[in-house]
N, C-alpha and C positions, 0 to 999 in steps of 0.2 A: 597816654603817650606824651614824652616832654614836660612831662611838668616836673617834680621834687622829688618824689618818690621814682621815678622811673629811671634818672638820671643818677639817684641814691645807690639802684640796686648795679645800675652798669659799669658807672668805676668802682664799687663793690668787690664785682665780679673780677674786673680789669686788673684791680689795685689786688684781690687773692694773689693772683697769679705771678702778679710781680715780688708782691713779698714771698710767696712761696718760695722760686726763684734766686732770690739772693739768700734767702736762710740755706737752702739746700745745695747751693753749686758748689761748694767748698767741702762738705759732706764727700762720705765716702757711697760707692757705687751702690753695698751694700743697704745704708742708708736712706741713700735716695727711692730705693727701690720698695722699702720696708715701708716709708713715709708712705711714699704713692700707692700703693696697694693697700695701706690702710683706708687712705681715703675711696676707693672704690669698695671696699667692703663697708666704711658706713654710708657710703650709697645706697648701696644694697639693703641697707640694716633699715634707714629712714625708709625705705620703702615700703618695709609691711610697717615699722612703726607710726604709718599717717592712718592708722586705723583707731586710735589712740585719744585724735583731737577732729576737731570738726571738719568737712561737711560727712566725714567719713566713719566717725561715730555715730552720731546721731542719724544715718540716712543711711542704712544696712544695705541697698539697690547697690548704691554707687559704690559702697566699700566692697561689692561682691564683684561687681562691675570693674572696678580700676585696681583690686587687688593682682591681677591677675595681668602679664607682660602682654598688652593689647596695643601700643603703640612701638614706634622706632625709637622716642627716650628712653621708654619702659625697660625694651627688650635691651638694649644697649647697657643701659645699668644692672642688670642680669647678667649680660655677658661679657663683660669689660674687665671683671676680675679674673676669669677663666683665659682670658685672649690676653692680658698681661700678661701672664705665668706662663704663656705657650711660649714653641719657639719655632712658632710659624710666621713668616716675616709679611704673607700675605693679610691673613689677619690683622697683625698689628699694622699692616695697613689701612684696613676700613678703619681698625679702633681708631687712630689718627683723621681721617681725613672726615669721614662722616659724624666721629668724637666733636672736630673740630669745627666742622660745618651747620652742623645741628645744632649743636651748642650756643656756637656765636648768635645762631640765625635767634633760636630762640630768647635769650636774651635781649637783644635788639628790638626782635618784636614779638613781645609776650604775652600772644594773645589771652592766654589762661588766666593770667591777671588781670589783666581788662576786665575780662567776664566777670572779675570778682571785684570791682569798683565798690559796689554799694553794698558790700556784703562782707562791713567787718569781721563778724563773726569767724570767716572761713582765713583769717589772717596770717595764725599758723602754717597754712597749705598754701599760702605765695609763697612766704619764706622759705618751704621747702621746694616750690618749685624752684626760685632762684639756685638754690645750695645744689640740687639735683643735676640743672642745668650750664650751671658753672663748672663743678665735676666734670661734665661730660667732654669738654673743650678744655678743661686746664690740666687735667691729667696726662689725656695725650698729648699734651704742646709741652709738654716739660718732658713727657717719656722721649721725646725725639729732643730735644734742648740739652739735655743730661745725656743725648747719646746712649740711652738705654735702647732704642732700635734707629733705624737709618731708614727712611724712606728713600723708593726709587722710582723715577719719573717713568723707567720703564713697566711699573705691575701696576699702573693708575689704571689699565683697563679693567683689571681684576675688580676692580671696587664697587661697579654698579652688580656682580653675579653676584658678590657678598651680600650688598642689601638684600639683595631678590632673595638670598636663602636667610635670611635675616626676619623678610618678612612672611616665610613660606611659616617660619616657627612663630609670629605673632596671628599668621592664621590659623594655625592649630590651637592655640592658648583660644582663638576665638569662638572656633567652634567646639572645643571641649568646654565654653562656659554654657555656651548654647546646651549641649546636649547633658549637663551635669545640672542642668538648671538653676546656673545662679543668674542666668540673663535669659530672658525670651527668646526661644525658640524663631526661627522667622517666620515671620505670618506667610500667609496664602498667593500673596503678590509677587511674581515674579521678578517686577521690578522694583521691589523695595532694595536697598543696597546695604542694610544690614543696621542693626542695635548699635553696633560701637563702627565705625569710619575714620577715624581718627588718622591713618596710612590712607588712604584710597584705597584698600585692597580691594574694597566692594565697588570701586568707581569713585568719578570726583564730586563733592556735593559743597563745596566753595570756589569762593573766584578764585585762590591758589591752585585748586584741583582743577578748572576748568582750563585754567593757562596752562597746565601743564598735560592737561589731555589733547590740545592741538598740535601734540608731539605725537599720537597715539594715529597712528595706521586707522580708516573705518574699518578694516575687515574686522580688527579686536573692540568694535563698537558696537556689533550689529549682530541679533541673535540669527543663524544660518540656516538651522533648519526648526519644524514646527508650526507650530499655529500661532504662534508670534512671529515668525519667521521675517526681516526685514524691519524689523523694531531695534528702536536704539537701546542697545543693552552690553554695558561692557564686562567683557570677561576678565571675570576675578583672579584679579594677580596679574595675570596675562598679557592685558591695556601697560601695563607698566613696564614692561621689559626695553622698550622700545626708546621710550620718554627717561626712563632712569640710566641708559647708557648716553645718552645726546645731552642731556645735563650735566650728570658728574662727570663723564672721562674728562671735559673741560676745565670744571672746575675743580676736581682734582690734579689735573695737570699743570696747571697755575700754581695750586698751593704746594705742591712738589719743589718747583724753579725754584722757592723761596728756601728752600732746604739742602737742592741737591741739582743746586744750575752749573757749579764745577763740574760732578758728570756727566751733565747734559750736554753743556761746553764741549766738552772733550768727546764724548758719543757723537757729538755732531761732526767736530774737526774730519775723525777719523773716519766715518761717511760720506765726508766728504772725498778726501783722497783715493778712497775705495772707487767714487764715483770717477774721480778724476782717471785712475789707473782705469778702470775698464773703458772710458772714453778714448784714453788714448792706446789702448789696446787696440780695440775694433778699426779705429785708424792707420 
């Protein structure tokens, strides 16, 4: 964190977006839209191409293991070229706000490449997580920039039920690797929380996950009935429903204002007056 390399890849990242940006605003709609969907399709493209270079060559576990849409970038660059070309406005919500959110986040703090400090070797596959990562945030800030969709502060609630079906589909991807056996089975322990965690979907097993499980209700902590019965054990998927609406509707709502505070402005005036007229009604 902060040293040369880390501050390389952030205005990297920053500095794409801005040149993307002025190359393309002058561009025709057509254009813009050609450009940008291409780059989601080699998203998509590097993704099984990281089979190709290291640690994913040579160590056939992990390439069977992370071949496969098991996390919320994963699944996102999977489905971000499908959810451009829709024209479903709620969608192209999440692709914005969680695009936007997970992106920056990751960038910022990349833990992935941390892990890979001492392991030039696997150098190739920072780079690509950068380029991946960068994607995920510059695409949709410029699909709303170009006015190719319009975010509204009024569907930011919709945003946490998309994750949730977002990550119903990264737990399918998880247990068809389980049961197709390119990953282990889960052993015998009840409370084990699963081969790949990477989402929490099996529960939180880092201090991010732990902060963000003091959102989580105990009743979806606690196994209810059986011979474990009153054992900490959170239920999968489930623990999250709770924590992922109390996070994002906020911070989706915020990054809205920045887009679409004129209708918010005016949504509010006019509730206001509504207010007013029924107060002075009932008087």
């Amino acid at each position: 964190m902060f040293n040369f390399w880390y501050f390389f890849w952030v205005i990297l990242s920053g500095g794409s977006c801005v040149g993307l940006y002025f190359l393309l605003r002058n561009k025709t709609e057509k254009t813009k839209k050609a450009v940008l969907f291409s780059l989601l399709l080699f998203a998509l493209a590097l993704h099984f191409l990281k089979c190709f270079f290291p640690p994913y060559s040579v160590d056939k576990d992990r390439l069977y293991r992370d071949i496969f849409f098991i996390n919320i970038c994963a699944a996102n660059i999977f489905l971000f070229p499908f959810i451009f070309l829709s024209k479903n406005d709620t969608a192209k919500d999440y692709m914005f706000f969680i695009g936007v959110l997970s992106g920056i986040l990751s960038v910022l703090l990349p833990l992935e490449p941390i892990k890979k400090v001492d392991q030039m070797a696997e150098w190739l596959d920072v780079v690509r997580f950068y380029v991946h990562h960068s994607l995920l945030w510059i695409v949709p800030l410029l699909m709303v920039l170009f006015k190719i969709h319009t975010v509204s502060w009024k569907r930011v609630w919709r945003v946490p039920g998309c994750l949730l079906i977002v990550m119903l589909f990264i737990m399918f991807n998880q247990i068809l690797q389980s049961e197709l056996g390119f990953v282990p089975l889960r052993s015998g322990d009840l409370f084990a929380i699963g081969y790949k965690n990477t989402s929490y979907i099996w529960g939180p097993d880092d201090s991010i996950g732990y902060l963000i499980a003091k959102l989580c209700p105990d009743i979806f902590k606690t196994i209810p009935v059986g011979e474990f019965a009153g054992q900490v054990k959170y239920w999968p998927w489930v623990w999250l429903i709770i924590p992922a609406h109390i996070v994002l509707i906020p911070l989706s709502f915020f990054l809205s204002l920045i887009f679409d505070f004129p209708a918010f402005k005016a949504d509010m005036v006019a509730c206001k007056k509504k207010i007013q007229i029924k107060i002075g009604g009932v008087k």
